[in-house]
C-alpha positions as CSV (number, residue, x, y, z in Angstrom):
1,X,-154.2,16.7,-24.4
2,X,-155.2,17.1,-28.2
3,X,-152.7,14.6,-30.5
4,X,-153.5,16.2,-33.5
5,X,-150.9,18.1,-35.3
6,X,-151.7,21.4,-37.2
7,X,-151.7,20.6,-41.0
8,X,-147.7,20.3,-42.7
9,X,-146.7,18.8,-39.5
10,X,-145.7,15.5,-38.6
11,X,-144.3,13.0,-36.3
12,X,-141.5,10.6,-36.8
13,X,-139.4,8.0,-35.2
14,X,-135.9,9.2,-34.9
15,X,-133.5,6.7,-36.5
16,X,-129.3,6.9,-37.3
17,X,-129.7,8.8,-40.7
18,X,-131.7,11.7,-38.9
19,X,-128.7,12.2,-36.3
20,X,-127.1,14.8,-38.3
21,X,-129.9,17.4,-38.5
22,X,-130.5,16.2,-34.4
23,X,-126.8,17.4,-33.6
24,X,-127.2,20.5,-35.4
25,X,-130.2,21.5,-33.4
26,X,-129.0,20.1,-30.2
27,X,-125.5,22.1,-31.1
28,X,-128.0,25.0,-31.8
29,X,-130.0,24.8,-29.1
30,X,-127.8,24.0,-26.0
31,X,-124.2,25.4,-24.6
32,X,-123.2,21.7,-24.1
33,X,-124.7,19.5,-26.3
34,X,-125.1,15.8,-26.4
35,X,-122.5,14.1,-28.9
36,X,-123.5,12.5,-31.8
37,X,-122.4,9.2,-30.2
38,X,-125.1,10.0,-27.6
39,X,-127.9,10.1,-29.4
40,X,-126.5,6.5,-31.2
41,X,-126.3,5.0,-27.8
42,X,-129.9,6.1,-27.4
43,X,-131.6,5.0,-30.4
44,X,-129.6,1.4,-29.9
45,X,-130.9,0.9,-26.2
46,X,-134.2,1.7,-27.4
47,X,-135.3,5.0,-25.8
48,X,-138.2,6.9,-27.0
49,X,-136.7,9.4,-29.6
50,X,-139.6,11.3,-31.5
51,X,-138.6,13.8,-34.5
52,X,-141.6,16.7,-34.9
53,X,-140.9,17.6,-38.8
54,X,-142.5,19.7,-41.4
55,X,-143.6,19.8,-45.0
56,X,-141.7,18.1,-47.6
57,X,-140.0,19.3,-50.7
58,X,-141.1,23.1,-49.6
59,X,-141.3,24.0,-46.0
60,X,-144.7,24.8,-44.2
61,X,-145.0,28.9,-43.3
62,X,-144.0,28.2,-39.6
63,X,-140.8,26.5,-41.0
64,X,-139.7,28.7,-43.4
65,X,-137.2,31.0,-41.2
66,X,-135.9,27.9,-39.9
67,X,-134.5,27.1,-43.6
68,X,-133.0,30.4,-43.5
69,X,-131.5,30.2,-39.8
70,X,-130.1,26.5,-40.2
71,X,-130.2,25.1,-43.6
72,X,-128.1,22.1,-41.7
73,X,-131.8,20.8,-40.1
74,X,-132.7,19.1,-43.2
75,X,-133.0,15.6,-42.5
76,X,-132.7,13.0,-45.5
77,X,-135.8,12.6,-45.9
78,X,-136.6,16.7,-47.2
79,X,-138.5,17.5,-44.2
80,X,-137.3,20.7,-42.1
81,X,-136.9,19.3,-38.0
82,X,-138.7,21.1,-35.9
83,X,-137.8,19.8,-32.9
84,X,-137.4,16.2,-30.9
85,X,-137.3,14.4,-27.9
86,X,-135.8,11.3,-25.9
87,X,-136.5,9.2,-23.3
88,X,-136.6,6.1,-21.8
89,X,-139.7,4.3,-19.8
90,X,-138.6,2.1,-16.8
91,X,-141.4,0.2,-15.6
92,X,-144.1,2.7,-14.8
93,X,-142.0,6.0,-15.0
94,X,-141.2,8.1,-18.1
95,X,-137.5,10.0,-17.9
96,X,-137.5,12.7,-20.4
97,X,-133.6,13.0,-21.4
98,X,-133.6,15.6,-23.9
99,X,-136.1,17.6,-25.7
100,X,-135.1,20.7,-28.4
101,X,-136.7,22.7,-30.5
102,X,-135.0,24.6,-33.7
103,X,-136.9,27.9,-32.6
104,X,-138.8,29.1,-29.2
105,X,-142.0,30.3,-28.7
106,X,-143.8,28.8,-31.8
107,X,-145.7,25.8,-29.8
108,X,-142.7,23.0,-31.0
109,X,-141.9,22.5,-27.4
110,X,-145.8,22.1,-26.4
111,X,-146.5,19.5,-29.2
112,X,-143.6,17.5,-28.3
113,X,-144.8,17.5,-24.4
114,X,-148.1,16.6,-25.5
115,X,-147.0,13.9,-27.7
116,X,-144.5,12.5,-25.2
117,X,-147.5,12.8,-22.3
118,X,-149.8,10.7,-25.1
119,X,-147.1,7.7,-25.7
120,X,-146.4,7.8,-21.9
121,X,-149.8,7.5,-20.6
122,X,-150.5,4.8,-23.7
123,X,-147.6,2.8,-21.4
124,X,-149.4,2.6,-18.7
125,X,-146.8,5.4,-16.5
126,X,-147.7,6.7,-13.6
127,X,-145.1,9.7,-13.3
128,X,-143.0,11.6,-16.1
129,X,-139.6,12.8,-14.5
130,X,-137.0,15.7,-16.2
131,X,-134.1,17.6,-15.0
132,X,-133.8,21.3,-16.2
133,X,-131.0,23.7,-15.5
134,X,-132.1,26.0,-12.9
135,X,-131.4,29.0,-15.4
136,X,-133.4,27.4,-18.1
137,X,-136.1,30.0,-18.0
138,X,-137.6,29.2,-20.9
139,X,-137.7,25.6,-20.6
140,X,-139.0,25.7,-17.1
141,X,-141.8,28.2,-18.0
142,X,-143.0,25.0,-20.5
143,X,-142.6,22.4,-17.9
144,X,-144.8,24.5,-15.8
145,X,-147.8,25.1,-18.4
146,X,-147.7,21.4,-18.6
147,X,-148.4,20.7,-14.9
148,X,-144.6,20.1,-14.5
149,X,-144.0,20.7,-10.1
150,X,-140.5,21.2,-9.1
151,X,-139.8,18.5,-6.6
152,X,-135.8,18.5,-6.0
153,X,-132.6,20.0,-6.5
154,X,-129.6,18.1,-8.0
155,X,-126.2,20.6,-7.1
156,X,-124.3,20.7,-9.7
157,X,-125.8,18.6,-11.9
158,X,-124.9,20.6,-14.8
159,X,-121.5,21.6,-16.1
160,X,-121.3,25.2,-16.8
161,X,-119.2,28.0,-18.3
162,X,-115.7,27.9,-17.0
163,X,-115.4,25.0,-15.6
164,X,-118.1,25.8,-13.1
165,X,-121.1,23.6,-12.1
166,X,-125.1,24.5,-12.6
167,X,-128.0,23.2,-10.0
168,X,-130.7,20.7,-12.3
169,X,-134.3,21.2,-10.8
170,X,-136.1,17.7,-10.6
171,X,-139.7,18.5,-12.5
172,X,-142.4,15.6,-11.8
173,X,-145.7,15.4,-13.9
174,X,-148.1,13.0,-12.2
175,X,-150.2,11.4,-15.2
176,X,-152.4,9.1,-13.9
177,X,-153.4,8.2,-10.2
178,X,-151.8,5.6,-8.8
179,X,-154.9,2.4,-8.2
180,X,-154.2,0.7,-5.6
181,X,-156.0,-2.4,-4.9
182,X,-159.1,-2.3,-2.2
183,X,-158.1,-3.1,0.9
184,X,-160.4,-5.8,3.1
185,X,-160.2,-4.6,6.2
186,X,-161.6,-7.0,9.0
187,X,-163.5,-5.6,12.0
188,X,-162.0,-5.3,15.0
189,X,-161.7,-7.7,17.8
C-alpha cells in the first residue's frame, strides 16, 4: 500500500485537546457514539489513535464542504479533521476499535486503512481484526476493498434503535504469513 498522502493532507497523533473535534465526528458519523470519556480512556492506555487532517489556516479543496457541514471539526491546531482511527496491538494482532470519517466516499476511509495496515505490519502483526454492524454497508464495502474476509458473527453485538440489538460481523485481514520455524524431521525407523 502507498503511505504517501495527497498534498494538504496530513497525519497526526491523536492527543486530549483534539477529543472535541473526534466527538463531533464520531457524534456525526455514528447513531451511538463513543463518549468523550472513551476516547480519554483510549489515548491513556495507549491505543493507536491516528487523526487524518487537512490544510491549515485555509482548508484544502477536498476539505472545504466539511467547514460548511461541521464547523465543530476544527481541531486546535487550525487543521480541518478528516477522519481518525483507534486501536490497540496485542502481541501480534491489530484490533481496529473505531475508525470515522467526516464525509464518505472521498478516499478518507482508504488512507486511514492504509495507514493503519503500514503501522501494523511495521509491528510485526500477523492479523488485523474489526467488528462492523452487519448493516454497515458502506463500511463493509471498505473493509472488503482492503482484503477484509468476513470470518464470524457476534449476535447482538450492537445496541440498536429501540432498545433492540444489531449482529457485528468479525472482518479478518491477514497481513503477513505466519513463519514458522523449519521442521527437522527424522527418517523413519
Amino acid at each position: 500500500m502507498n503511505g504517501a498522502l495527497p498534498p494538504g493532507l496530513h497525519w497526526a497523533e491523536m492527543q486530549a485537546e483534539h477529543l472535541e473535534a473526534v466527538c463531533a465526528l464520531e457524534r456525526r458519523a455514528h447513531a451511538h457514539p463513543w463518549s468523550e470519556q472513551l476516547f480519554h480512556d483510549s489515548l491513556q492506555a495507549g491505543h493507536q489513535a491516528q487523526l487524518l487532517l487537512c490544510g491549515g489556516g485555509t482548508p484544502a479543496v477536498a476539505a472545504q464542504p466539511v467547514e460548511a457541514e461541521q464547523p465543530a471539526l476544527r481541531p486546535p491546531d487550525g487543521r480541518w479533521l478528516l477522519g481518525y482511527f483507534v486501536a490497540q496491538t496485542l502481541l501480534d494482532e491489530v484490533h481496529l476499535y473505531n475508525l470515522a470519517v467526516a464525509r464518505a466516499r472521498q478516499g478518507w476511509g482508504g488512507l486511514l486503512l492504509q495507514r493503519l495496515v503500514a503501522d501494523a505490519q511495521a509491528q510485526g502483526a500477523q492479523t488485523l481484526w474489526l467488528e462492523v454492524r452487519a448493516s454497515n454497508q458502506p463500511a463493509l464495502a471498505l473493509y472488503r476493498r482492503a482484503g477484509f474476509e468476513s470470518v464470524a458473527t457476534r449476535q447482538g453485538y450492537y445496541p440498536a434503535a429501540g432498545g433492540a440489538r444489531e449482529d457485528a460481523l468479525v472482518l479478518r485481514l491477514c497481513l503477513q504469513p505466519l513463519r514458522l520455524p523449519s521442521a527437522q524431521l527424522e527418517p523413519a525407523a
